[in-house]
MARKOLVEX-547079 format. One line per 4 residues: for each residue y, x, z of C-alpha. Coordinates in nm, 3 decimals, padded with zeros to 5 digits. Layout:
BEGIN
Y,X,Z; ...
//
This chain:
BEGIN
-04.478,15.211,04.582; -04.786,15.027,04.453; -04.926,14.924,04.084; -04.720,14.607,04.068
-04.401,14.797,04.027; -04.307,14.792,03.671; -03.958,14.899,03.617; -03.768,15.160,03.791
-03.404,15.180,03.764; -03.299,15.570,03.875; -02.975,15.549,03.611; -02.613,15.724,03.735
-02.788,15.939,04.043; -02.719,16.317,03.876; -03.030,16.405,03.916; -03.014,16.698,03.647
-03.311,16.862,03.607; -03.468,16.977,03.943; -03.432,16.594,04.078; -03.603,16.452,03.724
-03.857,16.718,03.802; -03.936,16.597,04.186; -03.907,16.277,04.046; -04.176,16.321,03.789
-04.400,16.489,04.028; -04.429,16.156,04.270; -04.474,15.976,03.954; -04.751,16.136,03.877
-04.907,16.199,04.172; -04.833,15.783,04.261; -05.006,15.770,03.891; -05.350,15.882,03.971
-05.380,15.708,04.271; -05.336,15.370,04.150; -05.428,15.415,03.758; -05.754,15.226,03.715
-05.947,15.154,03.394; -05.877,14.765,03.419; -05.509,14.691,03.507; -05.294,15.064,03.416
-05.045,15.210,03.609; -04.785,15.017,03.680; -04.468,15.151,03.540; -04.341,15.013,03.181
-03.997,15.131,03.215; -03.794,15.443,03.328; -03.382,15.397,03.337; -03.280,15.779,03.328
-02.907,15.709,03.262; -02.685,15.898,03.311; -02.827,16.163,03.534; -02.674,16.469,03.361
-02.982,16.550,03.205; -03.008,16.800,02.946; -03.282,16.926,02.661; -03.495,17.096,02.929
-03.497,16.791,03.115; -03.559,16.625,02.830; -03.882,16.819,02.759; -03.994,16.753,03.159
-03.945,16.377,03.052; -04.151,16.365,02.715; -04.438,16.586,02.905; -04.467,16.299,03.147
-04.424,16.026,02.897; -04.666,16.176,02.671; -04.958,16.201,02.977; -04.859,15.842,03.078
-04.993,15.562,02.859; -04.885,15.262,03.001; -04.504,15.363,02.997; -04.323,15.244,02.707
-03.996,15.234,02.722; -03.726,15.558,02.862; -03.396,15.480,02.919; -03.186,15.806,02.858
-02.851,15.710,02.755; -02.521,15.886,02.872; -02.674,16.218,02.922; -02.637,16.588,02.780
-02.939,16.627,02.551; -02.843,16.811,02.229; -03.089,16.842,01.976; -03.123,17.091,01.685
-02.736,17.153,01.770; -02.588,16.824,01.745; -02.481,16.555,01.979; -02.806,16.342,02.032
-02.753,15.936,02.020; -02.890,15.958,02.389; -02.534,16.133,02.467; -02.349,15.877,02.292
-02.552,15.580,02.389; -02.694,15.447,02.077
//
């Protein structure tokens, strides 16, 4: 994997939560290698679909998003998050 990667496409693997968590572990190992001042870190995009994830996942993912400025967009769709209770629109892929 190098900078020029921008989009990564991990959607309908089951990852659950200990995959998402190796997962985001590479990523941000693979982050501080090639972040530099000039260009960023490569990845914009993270397709998470469907990968029976669920609201601790869903914390694992906003810790990484939040420490990663140059991603902008996650995917999440099709998974279990529940939030506050309710059916989130990631379940129901809004």
């Amino acid at each position: 994997m190098n900078r020029q990667i921008r989009r990564i496409d991990i959607s309908h693997n089951l990852l659950g939560l200990a995959g998402v968590g190796v997962l985001l572990g590479g990523l941000s190992t693979l982050r501080s290698r090639y972040a530099v001042a000039e260009g960023g870190w490569g990845i914009r995009e993270i397709n998470l679909a469907a990968n029976d994830l669920d609201d601790a996942a869903l914390e694992a993912v906003a810790g990484y998003a939040k420490r990663d400025e140059w991603l902008g967009k996650l995917l999440l769709q099709g998974n279990r998050i529940e939030v506050g209770g309710y059916v989130s629109p990631f379940v129901l892929g809004c």
